[in-house]
C-alpha positions in Angstrom: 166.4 122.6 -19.6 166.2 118.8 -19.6 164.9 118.9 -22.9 167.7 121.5 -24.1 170.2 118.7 -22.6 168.9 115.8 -24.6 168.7 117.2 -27.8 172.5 118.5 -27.3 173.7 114.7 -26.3 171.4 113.4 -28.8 172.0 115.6 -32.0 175.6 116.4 -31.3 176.6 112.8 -30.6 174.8 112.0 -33.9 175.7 114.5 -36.3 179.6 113.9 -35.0 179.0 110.2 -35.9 177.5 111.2 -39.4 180.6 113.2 -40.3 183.2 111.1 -39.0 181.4 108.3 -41.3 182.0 110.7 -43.8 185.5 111.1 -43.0 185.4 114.8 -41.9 186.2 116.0 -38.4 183.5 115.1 -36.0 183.6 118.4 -33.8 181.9 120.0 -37.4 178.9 118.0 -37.3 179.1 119.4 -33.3 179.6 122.9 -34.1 176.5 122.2 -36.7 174.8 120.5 -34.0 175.1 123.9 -32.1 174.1 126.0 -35.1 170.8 124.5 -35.8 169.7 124.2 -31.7 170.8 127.2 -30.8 168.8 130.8 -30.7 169.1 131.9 -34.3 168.1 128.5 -36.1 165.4 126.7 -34.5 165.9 128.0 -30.9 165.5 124.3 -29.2 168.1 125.4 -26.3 166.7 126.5 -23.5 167.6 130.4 -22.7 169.1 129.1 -18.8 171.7 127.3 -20.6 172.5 129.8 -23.0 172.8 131.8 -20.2 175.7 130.0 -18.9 177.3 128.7 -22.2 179.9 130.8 -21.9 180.9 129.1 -19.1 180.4 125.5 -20.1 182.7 126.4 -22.9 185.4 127.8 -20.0 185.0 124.4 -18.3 185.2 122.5 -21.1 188.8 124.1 -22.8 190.1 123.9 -19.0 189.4 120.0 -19.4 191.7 120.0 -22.3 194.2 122.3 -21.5 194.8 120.4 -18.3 195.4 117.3 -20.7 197.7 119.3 -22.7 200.0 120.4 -19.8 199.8 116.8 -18.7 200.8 115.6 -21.7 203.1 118.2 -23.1 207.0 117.2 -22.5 209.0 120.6 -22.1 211.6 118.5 -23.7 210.1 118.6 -26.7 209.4 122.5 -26.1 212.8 123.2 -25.7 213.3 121.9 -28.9 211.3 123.8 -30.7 212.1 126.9 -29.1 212.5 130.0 -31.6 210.0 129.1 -33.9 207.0 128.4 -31.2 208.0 131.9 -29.3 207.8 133.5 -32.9 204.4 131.7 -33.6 202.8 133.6 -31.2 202.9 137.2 -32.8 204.4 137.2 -36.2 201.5 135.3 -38.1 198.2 137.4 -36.2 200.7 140.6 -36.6 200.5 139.5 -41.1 197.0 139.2 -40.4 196.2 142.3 -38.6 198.3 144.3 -41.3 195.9 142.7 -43.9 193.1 143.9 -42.5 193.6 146.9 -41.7 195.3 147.5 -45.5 192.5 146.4 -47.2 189.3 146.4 -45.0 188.7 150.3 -45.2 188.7 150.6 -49.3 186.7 146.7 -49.0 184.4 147.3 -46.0 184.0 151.1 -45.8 185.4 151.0 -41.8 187.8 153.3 -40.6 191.4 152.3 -40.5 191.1 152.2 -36.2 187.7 150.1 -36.8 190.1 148.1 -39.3 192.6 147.8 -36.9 190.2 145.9 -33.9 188.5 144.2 -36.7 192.3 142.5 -37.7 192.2 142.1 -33.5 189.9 140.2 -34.0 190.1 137.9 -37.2 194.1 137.6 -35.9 193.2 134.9 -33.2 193.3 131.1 -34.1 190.4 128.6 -32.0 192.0 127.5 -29.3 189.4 125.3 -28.9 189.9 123.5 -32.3 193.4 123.8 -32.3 194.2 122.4 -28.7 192.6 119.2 -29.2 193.5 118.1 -32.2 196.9 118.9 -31.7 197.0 116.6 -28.5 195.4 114.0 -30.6 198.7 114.3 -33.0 201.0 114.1 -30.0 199.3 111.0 -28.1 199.4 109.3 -31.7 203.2 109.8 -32.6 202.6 112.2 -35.5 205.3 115.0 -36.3 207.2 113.7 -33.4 210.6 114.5 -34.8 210.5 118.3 -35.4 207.7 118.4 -32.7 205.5 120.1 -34.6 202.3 119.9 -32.8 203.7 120.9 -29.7 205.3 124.1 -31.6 201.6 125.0 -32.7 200.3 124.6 -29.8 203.1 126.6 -28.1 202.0 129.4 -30.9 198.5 129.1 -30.3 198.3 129.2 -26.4 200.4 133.0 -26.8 198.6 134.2 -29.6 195.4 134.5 -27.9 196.8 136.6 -25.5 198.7 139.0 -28.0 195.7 139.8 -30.6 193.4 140.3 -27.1 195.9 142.6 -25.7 195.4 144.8 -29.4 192.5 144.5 -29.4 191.8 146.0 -25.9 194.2 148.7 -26.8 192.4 149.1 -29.7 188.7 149.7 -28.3 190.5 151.6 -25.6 191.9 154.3 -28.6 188.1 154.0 -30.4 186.5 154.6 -26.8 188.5 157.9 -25.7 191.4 156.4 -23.8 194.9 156.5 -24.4 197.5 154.2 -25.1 200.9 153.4 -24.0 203.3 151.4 -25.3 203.6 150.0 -21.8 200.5 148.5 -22.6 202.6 145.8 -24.4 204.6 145.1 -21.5 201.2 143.1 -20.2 201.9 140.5 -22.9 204.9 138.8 -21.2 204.1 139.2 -17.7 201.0 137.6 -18.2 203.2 134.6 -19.5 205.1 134.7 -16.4 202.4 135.1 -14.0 200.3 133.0 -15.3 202.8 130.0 -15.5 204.2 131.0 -12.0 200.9 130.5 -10.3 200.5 127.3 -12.3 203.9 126.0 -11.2 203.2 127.1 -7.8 199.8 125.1 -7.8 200.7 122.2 -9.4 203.7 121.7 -6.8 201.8 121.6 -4.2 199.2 119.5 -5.6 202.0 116.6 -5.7 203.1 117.5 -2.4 199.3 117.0 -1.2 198.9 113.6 -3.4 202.2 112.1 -2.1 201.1 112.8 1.4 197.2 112.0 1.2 196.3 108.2 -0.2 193.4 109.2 -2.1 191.7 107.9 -5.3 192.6 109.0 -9.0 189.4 110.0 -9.6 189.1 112.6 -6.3 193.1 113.7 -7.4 191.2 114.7 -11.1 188.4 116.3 -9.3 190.8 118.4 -7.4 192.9 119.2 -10.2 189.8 120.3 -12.2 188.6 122.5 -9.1 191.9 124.4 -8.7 192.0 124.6 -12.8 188.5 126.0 -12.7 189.3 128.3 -9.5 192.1 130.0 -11.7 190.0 130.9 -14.4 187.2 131.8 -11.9 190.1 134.5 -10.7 191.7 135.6 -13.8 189.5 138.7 -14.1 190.0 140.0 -10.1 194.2 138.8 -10.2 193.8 140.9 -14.1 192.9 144.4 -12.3 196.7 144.1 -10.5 198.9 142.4 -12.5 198.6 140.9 -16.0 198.0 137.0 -15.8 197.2 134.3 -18.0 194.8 131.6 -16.6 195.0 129.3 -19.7 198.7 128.8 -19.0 198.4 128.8 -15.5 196.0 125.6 -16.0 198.3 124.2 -18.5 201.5 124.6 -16.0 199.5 123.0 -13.6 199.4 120.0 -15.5 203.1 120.4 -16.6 204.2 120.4 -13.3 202.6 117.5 -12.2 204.3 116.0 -15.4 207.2 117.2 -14.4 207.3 115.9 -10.9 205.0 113.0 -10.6 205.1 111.6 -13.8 203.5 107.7 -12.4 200.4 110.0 -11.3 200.2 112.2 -14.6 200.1 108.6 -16.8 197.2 107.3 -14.4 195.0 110.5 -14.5 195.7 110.7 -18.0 192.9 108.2 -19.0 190.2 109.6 -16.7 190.7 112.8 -18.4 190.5 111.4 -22.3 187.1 110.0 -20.4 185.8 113.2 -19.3 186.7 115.2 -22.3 183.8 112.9 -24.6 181.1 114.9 -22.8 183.3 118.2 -22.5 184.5 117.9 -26.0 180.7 117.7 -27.3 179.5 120.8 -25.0 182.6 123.3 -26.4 181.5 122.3 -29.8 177.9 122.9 -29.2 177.8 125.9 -27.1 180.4 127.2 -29.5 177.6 126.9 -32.4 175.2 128.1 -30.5 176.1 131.6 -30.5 177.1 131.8 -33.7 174.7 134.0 -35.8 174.7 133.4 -39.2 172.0 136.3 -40.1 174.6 139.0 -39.2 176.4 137.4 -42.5 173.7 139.0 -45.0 175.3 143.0 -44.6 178.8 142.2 -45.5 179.3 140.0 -48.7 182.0 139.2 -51.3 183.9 142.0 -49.6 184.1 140.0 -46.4 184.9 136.9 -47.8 187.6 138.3 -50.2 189.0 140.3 -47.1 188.7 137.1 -45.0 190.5 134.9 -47.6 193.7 137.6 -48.0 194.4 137.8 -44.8 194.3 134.5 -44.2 196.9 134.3 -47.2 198.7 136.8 -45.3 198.9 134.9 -41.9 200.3 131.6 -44.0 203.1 134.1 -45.1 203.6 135.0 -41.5 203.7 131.4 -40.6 206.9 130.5 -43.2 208.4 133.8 -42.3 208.5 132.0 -38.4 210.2 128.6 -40.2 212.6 130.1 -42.1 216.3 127.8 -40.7 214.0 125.1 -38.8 214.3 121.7 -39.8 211.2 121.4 -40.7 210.1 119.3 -44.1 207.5 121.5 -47.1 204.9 119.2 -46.0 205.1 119.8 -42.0 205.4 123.7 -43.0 202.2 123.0 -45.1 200.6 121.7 -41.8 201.4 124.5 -40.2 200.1 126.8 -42.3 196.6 124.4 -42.6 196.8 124.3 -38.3 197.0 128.6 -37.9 193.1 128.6 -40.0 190.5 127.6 -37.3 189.1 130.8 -36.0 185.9 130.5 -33.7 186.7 130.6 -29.8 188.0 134.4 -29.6 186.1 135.7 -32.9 182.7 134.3 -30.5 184.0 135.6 -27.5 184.5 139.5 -28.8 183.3 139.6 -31.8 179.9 141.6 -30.6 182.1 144.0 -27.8 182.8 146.9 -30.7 179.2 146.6 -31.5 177.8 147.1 -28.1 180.3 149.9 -27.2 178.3 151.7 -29.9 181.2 151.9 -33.0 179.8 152.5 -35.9 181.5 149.9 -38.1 180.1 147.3 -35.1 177.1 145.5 -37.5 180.5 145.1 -39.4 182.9 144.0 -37.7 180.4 141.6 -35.5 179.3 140.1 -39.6 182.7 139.6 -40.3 183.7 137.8 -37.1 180.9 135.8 -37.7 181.9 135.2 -41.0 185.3 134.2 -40.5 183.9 131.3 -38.3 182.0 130.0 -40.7 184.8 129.9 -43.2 187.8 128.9 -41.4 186.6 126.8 -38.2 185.5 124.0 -41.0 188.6 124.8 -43.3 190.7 124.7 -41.2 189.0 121.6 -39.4 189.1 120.0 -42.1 192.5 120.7 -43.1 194.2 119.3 -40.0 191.7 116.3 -40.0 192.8 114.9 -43.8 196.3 116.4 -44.2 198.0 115.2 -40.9 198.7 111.6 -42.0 200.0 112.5 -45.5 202.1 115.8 -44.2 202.9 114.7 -41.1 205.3 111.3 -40.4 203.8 109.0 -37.6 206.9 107.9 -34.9 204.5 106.0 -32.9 
């Protein structure tokens, strides 16, 4: 395992620096990084730590998203409003309709096997997204319109819509039934999920104004509830709907909100603890990407992948439509909804082990769509923000 930990500090850190030299995103030479190390390349990563990457990669996006919600000023959400609340369904719904449109006559599935395979592909990378959209934030850029704060708004929401279709989906493929009540789970999991956030963070500040403690135990603390939330989603999931990445996120908000000297102290620390947790999302996140389920699918794939990606950029001008929002910060937004990569790892393999028959498919396309889009869109957001995007800093 020691070894496995080395070569992950050691190869990651490097091939990040290579590519940033190269003035391309840094977390692609990480997701690389995690490609070649992990079990389907040259298997250097110990099995105990792919064991628990899932995990790793839990910890790591709670990291960030406690930045974000630390970070994020509702004023600037407020602003943005209509457009952010339409981000998070109107662009994967484009998509989904691609997919299932064109993936039976393309890929030979069924139009319900279409359906969770536009589930699926619908999802943008939070973990690709979130980050790089703080980055634009703490830097000043598209400050006016506040446009990273709108796609990361989107993003957060969209997660939870495409996985609520797509268990809906498998639930119609597996025998059960559905009910448009089913829906219904998608806003209540908002509400929860920020509720319990709220709830926490408050009485975090009510704790750190009472206690004299150190910065660093406060972030420790914070992390620990964060962590505790997600630890609970599933159990708090089997009564009510609930969202623990934007109960983490409101838990920094609040503390934003209502101890704004602490949240600009802790800050720092956690820019200083996301170096290591930004190069273990990246890296777990390639590791269990298998690029030998790519060989069965083809042109077909790829054509599929690149039409309904078309289609979601449709979806995303359709949401800006009366914003004041410039062509080139609507042209960002289109680049910013690519990524795919957290979700598409996450699921991709469930249809496949409940014993569909399209699941080889479907599994080869997720795959696929990672491999394609995570660096496009990488990419994208990495070289276009400065020219699309005015800097207010």
């Amino acid at each position: 395992m020691l070894l496995s930990l080395a070569l992950i500090i050691l190869v990651g850190f490097a091939l990040k620096g290579i590519f940033e030299k190269l003035h391309l995103p840094g977390l692609l030479g990480m997701l690389i990084s995690g490609i070649l190390l992990g079990p389907h390349v040259l298997n250097l990563i110990s099995p105990e730590i792919i064991a628990v990457s899932g995990d790793l990669r839990e910890i790591s996006m709670i990291v960030i998203l406690v930045r974000v919600g630390i970070t994020l000023d509702l004023k600037d959400l407020k602003r943005v409003g209509r457009p952010a609340i339409l981000m998070s369904f109107i662009p994967a719904t484009f998509e989904i309709v691609a997919v299932v449109i064109l993936a039976p006559p393309l890929l030979g599935v069924s139009y319900l096997e279409a359906a969770i395979l536009g589930a699926i592909l619908g999802a943008v990378s939070p973990a690709i997204i979130v980050p790089k959209m703080l980055h634009l934030m703490e830097a000043g850029y598209g400050r006016k319109n506040s446009v990273p704060q709108m796609i990361l708004a989107g993003a957060s929401a969209d997660d939870i819509y495409v996985i609520v279709l797509f268990t809906s989906f498998m639930g119609l493929a597996t025998g059960k039934d559905f009910s448009p009540l089913q829906l219904l789970s998608i806003p209540l999991s908002i509400i929860t999920g920020l509720a319990v956030g709220i709830a926490i963070g408050f009485i975090l500040v009510q704790v750190f104004k009472r206690m004299h403690m150190r910065d660093t135990v406060k972030v420790l603390l914070i992390l620990g509830l964060a962590i505790l939330v997600m630890g609970l989603e599933p159990l708090i999931r089997d009564f009510i709907p609930f969202s623990g990445f934007l109960a983490v996120m409101a838990i920094g908000g609040t503390i934003l909100k209502t101890y704004g000297v602490l949240a600009k102290r802790v800050t720092g620390k956690f820019a200083k603890v996301w170096v290591i947790a930004e190069l273990i999302l990246f890296v777990m996140l390639g590791s269990v990407v298998d690029i030998g389920h790519v060989k069965g699918v083809g042109i077909a794939a790829i054509l599929l992948i690149i039409i309904a990606l078309v289609f979601r950029s449709i979806g995303v001008l359709v949401c800006l439509i009366k914003t004041p929002l410039s062509r080139r910060e609507r042209i960002f937004c289109i680049i910013a909804g690519i990524p795919k990569a957290t979700v598409q790892a996450a699921i991709g393999a469930i249809p496949l082990a409940a014993g569909l028959a399209a699941g080889n498919t479907i599994l080869a396309a997720s795959v696929l769509a990672i491999l394609i889009s995570a660096p496009l869109g990488a990419v994208g957001i990495e070289l276009g923000y400065k020219k699309l995007l005015e800097s207010q800093q």
